[in-house]
C-alpha positions as a printed NumPy array, in Angstrom:
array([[137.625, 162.04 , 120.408],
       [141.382, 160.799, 119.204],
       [141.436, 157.778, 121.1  ],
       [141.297, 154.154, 119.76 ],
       [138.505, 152.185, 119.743],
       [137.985, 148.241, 119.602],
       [135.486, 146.466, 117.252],
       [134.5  , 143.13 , 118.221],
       [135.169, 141.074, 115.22 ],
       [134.32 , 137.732, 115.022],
       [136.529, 135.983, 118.365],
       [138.57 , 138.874, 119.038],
       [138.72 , 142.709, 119.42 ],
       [141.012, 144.867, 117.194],
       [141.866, 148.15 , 118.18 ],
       [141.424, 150.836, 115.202],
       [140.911, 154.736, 115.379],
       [137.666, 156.556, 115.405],
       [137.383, 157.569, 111.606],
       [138.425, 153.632, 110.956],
       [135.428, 152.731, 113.32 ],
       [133.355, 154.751, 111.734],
       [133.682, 153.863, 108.171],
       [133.862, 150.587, 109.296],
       [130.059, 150.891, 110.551],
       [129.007, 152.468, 107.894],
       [130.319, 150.092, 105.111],
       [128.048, 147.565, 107.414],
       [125.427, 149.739, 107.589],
       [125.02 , 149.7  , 104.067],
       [125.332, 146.514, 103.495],
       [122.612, 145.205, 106.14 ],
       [120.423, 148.245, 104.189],
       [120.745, 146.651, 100.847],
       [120.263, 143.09 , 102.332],
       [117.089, 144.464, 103.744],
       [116.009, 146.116, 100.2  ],
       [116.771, 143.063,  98.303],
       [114.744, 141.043, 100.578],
       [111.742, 143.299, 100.771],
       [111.808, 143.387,  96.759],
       [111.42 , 139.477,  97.143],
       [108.393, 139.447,  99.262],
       [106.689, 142.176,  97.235],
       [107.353, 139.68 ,  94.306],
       [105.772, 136.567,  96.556],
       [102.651, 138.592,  97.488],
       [101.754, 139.888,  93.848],
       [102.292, 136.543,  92.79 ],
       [100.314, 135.013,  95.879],
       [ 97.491, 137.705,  94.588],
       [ 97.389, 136.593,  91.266],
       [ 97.274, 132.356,  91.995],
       [ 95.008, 133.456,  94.386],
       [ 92.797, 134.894,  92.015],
       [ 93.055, 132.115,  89.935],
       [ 91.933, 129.648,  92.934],
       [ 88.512, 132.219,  93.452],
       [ 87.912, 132.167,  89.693],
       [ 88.129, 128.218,  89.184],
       [ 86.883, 126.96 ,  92.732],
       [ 84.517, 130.04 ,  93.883],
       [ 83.303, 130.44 ,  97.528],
       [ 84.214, 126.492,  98.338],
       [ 87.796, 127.393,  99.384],
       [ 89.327, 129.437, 101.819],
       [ 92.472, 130.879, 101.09 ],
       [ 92.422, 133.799, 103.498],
       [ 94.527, 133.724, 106.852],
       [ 93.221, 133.493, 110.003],
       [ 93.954, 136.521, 112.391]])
């Protein structure tokens, strides 16, 4: 509501305004939002591929190995 506000950055606090604060956040908030993307891409990658060798195993092996998690 006009006044300042201070961000905790790193050691220290610095004092900005409220529309500083706010793109501030939201720059971050974007940022942590691709990170998350990105790394939800890679494990979509790691499971299709853990599907396919996985398939391979069954195929060359059969029913004498157990590749399945236990819950």
């Amino acid at each position: 509501m006009g006044d300042e506000l201070k961000l905790f950055l790193g050691e220290c606090f610095v004092t900005v305004d409220e529309d500083g604060a706010t793109n501030y956040l939201e720059r971050i908030k974007e940022e942590k939002e691709a990170e998350i993307d990105k790394k939800q891409n890679d494990l979509d990658a790691i499971e299709t591929k853990m599907k396919m060798l996985k398939t391979y195993l069954y195929a060359k092996f059969g029913s004498s190995i157990n590749l399945e998690e236990d819950a």
